[in-house]
ZATI-11241 format. One record per residue: x, y, z of N, C-alpha, C in turn. Coordinates in steps of 0.02 Angstrom, whole numbers, plus 50000, padded with zeros to 5 digits. Layout:
BEGIN
[r [X; Y; Z]; [X; Y; Z]; [X; Y; Z]],
...
//
This chain:
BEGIN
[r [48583; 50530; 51225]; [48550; 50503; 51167]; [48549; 50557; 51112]],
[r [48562; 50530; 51062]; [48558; 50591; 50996]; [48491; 50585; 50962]],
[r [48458; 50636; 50951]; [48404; 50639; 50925]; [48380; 50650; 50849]],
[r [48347; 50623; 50814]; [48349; 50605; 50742]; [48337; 50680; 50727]],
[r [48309; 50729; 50718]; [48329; 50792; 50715]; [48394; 50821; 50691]],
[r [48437; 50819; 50745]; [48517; 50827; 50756]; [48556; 50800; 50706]],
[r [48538; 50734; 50686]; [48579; 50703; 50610]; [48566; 50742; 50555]],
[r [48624; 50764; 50529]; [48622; 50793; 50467]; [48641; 50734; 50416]],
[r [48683; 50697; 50410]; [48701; 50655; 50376]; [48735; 50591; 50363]],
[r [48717; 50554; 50357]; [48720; 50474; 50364]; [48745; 50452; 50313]],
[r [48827; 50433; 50310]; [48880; 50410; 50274]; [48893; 50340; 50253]],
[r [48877; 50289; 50219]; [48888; 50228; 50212]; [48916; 50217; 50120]],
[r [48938; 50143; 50139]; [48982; 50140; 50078]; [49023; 50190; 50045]],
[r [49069; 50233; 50088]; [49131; 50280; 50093]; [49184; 50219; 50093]],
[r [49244; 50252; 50081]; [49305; 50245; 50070]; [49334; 50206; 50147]],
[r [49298; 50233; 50194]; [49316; 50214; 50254]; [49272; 50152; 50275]],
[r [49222; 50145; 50263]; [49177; 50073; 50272]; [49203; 50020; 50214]],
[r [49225; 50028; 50150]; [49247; 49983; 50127]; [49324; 49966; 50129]],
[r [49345; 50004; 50174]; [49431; 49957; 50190]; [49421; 49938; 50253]],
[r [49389; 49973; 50303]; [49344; 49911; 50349]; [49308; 49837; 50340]],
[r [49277; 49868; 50292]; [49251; 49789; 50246]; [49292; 49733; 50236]],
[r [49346; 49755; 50195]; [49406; 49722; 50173]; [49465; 49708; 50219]],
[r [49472; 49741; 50264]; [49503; 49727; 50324]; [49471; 49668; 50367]],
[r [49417; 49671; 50392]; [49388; 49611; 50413]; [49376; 49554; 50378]],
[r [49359; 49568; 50315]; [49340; 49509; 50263]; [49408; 49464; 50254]],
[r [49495; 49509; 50257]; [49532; 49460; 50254]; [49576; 49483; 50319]],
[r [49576; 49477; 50384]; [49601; 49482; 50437]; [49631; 49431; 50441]],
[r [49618; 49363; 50415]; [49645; 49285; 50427]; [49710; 49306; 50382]],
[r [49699; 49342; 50336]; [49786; 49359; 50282]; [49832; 49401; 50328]],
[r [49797; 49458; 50356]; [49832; 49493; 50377]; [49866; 49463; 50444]],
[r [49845; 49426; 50488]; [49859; 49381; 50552]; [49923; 49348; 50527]],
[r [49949; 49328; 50488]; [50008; 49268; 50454]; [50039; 49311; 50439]],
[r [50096; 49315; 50453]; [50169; 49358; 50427]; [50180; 49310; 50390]],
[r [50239; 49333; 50335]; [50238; 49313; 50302]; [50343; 49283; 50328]],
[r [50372; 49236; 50291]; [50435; 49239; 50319]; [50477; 49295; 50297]],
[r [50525; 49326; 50335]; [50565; 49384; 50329]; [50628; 49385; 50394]],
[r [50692; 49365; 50367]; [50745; 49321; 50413]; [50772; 49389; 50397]],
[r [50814; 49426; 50464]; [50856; 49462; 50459]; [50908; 49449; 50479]],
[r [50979; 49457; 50471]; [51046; 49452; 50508]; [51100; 49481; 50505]],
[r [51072; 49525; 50552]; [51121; 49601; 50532]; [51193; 49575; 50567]],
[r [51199; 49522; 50613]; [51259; 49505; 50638]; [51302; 49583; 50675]],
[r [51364; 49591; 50662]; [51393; 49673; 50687]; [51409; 49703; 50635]],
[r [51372; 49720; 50583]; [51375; 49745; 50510]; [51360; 49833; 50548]],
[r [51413; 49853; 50505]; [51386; 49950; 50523]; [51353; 49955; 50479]],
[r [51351; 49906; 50399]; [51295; 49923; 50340]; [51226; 49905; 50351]],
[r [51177; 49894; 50428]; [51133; 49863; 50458]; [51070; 49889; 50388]],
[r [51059; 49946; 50380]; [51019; 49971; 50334]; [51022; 49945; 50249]],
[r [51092; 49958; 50245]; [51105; 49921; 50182]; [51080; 49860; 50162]],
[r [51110; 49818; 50207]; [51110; 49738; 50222]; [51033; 49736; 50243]],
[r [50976; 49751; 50267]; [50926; 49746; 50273]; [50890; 49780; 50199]],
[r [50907; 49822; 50179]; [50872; 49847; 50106]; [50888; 49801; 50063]],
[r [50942; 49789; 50019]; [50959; 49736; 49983]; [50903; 49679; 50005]],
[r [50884; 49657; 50055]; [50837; 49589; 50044]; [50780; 49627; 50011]],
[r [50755; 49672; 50025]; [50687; 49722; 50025]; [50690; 49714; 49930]],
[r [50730; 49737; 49925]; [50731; 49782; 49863]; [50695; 49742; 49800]],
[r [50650; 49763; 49775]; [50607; 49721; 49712]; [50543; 49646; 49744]],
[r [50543; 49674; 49784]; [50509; 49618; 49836]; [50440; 49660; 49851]],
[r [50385; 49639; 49797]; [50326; 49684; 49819]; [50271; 49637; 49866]],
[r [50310; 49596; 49902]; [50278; 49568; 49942]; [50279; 49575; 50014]],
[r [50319; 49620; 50033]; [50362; 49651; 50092]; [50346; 49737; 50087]],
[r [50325; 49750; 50146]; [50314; 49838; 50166]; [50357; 49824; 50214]],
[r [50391; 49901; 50192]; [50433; 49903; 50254]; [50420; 49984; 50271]],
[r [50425; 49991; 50344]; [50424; 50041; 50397]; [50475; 50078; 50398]],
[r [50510; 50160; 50377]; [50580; 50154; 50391]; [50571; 50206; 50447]],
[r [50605; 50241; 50467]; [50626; 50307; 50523]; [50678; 50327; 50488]],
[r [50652; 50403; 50487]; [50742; 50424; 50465]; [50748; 50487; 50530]],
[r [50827; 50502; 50517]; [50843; 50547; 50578]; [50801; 50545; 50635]],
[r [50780; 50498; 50661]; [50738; 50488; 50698]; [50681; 50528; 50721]],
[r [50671; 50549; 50665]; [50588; 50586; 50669]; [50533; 50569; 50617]],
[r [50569; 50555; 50574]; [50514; 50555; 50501]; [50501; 50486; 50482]],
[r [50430; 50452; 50467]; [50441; 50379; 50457]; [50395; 50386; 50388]],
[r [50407; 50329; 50350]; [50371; 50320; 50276]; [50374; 50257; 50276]],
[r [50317; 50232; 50264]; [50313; 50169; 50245]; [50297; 50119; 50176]],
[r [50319; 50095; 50135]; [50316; 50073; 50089]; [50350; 50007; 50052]],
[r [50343; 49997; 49996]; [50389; 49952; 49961]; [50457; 49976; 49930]],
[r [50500; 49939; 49941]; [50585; 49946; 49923]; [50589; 49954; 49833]],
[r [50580; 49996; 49814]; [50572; 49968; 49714]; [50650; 49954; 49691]],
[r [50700; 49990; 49699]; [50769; 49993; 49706]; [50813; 50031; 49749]],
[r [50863; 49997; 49731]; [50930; 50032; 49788]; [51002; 50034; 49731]],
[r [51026; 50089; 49777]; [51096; 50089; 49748]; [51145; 50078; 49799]],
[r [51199; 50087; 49806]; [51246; 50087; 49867]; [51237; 50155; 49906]],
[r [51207; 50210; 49906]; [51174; 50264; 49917]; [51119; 50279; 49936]],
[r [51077; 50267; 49893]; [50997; 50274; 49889]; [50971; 50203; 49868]],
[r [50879; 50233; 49890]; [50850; 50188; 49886]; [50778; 50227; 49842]],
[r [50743; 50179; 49808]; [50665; 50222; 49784]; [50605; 50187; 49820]],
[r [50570; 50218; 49872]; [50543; 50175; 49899]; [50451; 50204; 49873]],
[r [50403; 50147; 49856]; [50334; 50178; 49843]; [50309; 50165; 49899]],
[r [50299; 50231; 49927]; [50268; 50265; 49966]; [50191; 50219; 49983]],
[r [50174; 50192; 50040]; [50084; 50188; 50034]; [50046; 50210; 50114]],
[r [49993; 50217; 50083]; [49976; 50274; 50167]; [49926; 50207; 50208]],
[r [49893; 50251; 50258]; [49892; 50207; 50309]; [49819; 50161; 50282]],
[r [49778; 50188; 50241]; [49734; 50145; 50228]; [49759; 50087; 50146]],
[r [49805; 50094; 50127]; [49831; 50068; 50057]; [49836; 50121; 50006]],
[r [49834; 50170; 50038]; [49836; 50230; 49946]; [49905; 50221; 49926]],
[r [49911; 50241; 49853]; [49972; 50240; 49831]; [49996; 50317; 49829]],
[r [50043; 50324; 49893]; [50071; 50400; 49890]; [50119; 50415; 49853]],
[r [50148; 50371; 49795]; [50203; 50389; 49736]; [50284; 50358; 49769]],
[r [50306; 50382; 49731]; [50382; 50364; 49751]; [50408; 50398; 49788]],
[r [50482; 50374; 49817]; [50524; 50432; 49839]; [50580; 50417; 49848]],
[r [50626; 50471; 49847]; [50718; 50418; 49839]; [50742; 50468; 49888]],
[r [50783; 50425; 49931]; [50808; 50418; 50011]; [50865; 50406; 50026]],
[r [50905; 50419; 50044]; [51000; 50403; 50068]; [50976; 50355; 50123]],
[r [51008; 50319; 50107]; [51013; 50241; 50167]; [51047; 50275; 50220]],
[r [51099; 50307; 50224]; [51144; 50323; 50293]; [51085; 50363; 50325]],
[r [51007; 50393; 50299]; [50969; 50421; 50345]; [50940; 50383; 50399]],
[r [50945; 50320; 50356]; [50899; 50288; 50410]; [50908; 50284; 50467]],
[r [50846; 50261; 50535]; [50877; 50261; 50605]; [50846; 50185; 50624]],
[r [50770; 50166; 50603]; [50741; 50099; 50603]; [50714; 50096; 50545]],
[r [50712; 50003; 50533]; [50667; 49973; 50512]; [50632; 49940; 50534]],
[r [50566; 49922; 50505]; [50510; 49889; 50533]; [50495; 49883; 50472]],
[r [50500; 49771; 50470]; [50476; 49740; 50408]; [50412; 49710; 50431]],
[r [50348; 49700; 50377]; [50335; 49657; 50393]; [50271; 49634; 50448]],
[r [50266; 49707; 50497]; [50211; 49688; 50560]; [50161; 49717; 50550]],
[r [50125; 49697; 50596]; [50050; 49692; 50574]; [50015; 49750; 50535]],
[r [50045; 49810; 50560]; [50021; 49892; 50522]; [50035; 49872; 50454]],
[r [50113; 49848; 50449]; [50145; 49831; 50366]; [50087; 49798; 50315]],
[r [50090; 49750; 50361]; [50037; 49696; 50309]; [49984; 49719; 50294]],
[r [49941; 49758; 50347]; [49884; 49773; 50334]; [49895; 49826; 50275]],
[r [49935; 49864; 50274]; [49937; 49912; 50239]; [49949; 49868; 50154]],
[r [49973; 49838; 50155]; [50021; 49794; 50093]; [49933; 49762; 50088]],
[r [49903; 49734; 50116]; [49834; 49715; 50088]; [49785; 49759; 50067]],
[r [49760; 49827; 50099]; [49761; 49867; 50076]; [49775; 49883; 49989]],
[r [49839; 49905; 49996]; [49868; 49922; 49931]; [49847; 49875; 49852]],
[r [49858; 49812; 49885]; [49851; 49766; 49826]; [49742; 49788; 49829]],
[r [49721; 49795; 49865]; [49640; 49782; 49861]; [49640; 49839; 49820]],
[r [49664; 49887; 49828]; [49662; 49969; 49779]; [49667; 49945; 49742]],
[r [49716; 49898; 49719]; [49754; 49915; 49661]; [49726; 49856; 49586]],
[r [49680; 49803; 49628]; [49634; 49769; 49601]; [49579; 49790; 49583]],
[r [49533; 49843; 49634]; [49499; 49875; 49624]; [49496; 49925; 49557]],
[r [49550; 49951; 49582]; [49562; 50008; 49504]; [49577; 49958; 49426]],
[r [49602; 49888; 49452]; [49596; 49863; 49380]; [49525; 49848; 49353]],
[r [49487; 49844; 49414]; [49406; 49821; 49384]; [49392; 49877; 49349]],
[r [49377; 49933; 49382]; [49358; 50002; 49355]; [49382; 49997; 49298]],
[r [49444; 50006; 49274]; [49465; 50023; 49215]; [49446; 49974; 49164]],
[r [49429; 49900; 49178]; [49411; 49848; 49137]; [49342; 49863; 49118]],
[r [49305; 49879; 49181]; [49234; 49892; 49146]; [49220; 49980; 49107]],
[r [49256; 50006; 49136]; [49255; 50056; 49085]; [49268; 50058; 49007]],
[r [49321; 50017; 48996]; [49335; 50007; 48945]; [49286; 49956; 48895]],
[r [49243; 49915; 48936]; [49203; 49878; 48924]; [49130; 49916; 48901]],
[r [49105; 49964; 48943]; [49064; 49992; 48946]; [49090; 50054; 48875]],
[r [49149; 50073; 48863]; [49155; 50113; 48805]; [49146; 50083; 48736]],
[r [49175; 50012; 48746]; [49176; 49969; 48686]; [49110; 49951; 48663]],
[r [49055; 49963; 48694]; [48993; 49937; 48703]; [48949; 50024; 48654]],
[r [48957; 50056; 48698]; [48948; 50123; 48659]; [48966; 50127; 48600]],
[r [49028; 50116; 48584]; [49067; 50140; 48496]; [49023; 50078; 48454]],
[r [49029; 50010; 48483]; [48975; 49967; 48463]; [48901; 49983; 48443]],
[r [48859; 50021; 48486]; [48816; 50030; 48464]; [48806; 50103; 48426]],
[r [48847; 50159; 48436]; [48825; 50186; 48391]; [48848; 50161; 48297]],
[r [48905; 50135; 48289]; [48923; 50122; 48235]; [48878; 50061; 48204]],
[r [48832; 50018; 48250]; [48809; 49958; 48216]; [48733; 49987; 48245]],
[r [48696; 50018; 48287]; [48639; 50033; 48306]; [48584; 50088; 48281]],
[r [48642; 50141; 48282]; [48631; 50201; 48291]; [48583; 50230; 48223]],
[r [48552; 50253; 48213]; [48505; 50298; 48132]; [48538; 50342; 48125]],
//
């Protein structure tokens, strides 16, 4: 038993309780894949031919492996016959930036499953979030310049 003493500090409404929040609140989204048909057939371009669907599709996270050690997971933004720019997102939805990648690195993909999605719900909840912030900030500034120019002595 831990004794009330011993607590130094009691953490709520963190970063980690509200994507918990939001994780449970839409678990019924994250449960439904979404459709994503692959058919690599005996293509040696398996990576290629699987990026090309990806590519500009911010409705799809994809999982990659390269040299079979390193994995990043994110959205496909473009490709060339070479490279690819993929935005980066981490395991709770942050946006870890871009990054551009040689397709012949790849070793797997993983479109699409359940880590994907969650993460891809995630991302969009950030990324709504940060539009509120910035709406009411801007709201809350417009409100200030308002009153000092029409209030203020």
């Amino acid at each position: 038993m831990i004794r009330i003493a011993n607590i130094k500090t009691i953490d709520f409404n963190d970063d980690y309780t509200r994507v918990m929040e939001c994780i449970i609140q839409y678990s019924n989204i994250i449960d439904q894949p979404s459709k994503f048909d692959v058919n690599i057939g005996y293509s040696n371009y398996w990576q290629y031919d699987t990026l090309i669907k990806l590519a500009g599709n911010d409705e799809l996270v994809a999982s990659l492996e390269f040299n079979g050690n390193e994995y990043f997971t994110g959205i496909v933004k473009q490709m060339s016959d070479e490279d690819f720019i993929l935005n980066c997102i981490g395991k709770n939805g942050e946006d870890q930036g871009t990054a551009i990648f040689r397709i012949e690195d790849i070793t797997e993909i993983k479109v699409n499953d359940l880590d994907n999605r969650r993460r891809l719900l995630l991302y969009k909840w950030r990324k709504s979030t940060l539009k509120e912030v910035f709406r009411i900030a801007k709201s809350s500034f417009e409100m200030v310049k308002y009153y000092e120019e029409n209030c203020a002595e």
